[in-house]
C-alpha positions as CSV (number, residue, x, y, z in Angstrom):
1,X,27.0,-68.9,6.8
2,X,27.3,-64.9,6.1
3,X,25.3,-64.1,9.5
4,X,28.0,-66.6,11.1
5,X,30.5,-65.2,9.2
6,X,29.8,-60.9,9.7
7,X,29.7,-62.1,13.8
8,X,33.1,-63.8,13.6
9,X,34.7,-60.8,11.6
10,X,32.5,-58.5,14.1
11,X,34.0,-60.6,17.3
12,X,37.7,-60.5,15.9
13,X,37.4,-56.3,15.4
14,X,35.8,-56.0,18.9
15,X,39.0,-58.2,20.4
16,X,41.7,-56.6,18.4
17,X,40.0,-52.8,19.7
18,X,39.9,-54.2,23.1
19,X,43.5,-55.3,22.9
20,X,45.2,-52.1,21.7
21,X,43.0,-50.3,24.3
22,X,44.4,-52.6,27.2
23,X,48.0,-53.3,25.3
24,X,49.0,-50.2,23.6
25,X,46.8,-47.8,26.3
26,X,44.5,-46.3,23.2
27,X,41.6,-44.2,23.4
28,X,38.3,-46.6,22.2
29,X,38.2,-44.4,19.2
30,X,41.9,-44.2,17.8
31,X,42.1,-48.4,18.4
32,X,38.4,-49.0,16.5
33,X,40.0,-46.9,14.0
34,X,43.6,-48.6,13.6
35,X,41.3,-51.7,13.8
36,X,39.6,-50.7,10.7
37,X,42.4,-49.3,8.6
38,X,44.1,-52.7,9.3
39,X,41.4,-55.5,8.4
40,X,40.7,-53.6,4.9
41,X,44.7,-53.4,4.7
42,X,44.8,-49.9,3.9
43,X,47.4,-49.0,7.5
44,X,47.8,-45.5,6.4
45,X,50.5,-45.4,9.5
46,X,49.2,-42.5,11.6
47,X,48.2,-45.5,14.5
48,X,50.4,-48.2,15.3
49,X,51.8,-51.0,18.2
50,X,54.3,-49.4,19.7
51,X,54.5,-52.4,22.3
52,X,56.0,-55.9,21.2
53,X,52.5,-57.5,22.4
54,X,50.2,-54.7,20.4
55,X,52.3,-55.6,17.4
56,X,51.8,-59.1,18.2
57,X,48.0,-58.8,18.6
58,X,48.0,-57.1,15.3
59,X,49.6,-59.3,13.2
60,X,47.2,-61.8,15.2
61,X,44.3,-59.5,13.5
62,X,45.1,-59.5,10.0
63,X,45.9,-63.6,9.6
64,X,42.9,-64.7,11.7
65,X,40.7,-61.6,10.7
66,X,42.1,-59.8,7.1
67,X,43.0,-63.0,5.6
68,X,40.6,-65.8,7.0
69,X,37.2,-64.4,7.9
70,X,37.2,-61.6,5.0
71,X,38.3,-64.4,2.6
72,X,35.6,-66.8,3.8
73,X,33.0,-64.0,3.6
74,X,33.8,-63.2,0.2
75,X,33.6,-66.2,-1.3
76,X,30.5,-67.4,0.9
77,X,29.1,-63.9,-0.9
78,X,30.6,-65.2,-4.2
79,X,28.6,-68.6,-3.6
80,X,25.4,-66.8,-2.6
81,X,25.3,-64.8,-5.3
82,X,26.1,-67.4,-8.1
83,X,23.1,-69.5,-6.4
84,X,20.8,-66.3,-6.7
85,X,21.9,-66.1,-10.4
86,X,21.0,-69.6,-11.4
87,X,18.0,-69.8,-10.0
């Protein structure tokens, strides 16, 4: 569940990178970094969409990636590590 988990969160970063390097016509670096400053929610605003479709793709991002997979992460985490504790 974590492995599955860590490869869905590590697919949805890869697509939103990809996407703001074809959309908004980033360099590789400056998207894997607005990438990163968006799924922890941070967005300290020096990278943005400019384009309707970047901003679209973004928003995309953080419901499928920053709210669902981190969420299910954590708590598969949470579950894993209650299981550790009672045994």
């Amino acid at each position: 569940s974590l492995v599955r988990l860590g490869f869905w969160l590590l697919a949805v970063c890869t697509a939103h990178a990809a996407a703001m390097v074809v959309l908004e016509g980033m360099a590789l670096r400056d998207a894997a970094w607005l990438t990163a400053t968006t799924i922890v929610t941070v967005g300290y605003g020096d990278l943005f969409a400019k384009t309707d479709a970047g901003r679209l793709a973004t928003v995309g991002f953080m419901y499928v990636g920053g709210i669902f997979v981190v969420a299910s992460l954590v708590s598969a985490l949470v579950d894993w590590r209650t299981d550790q504790q009672e045994r």
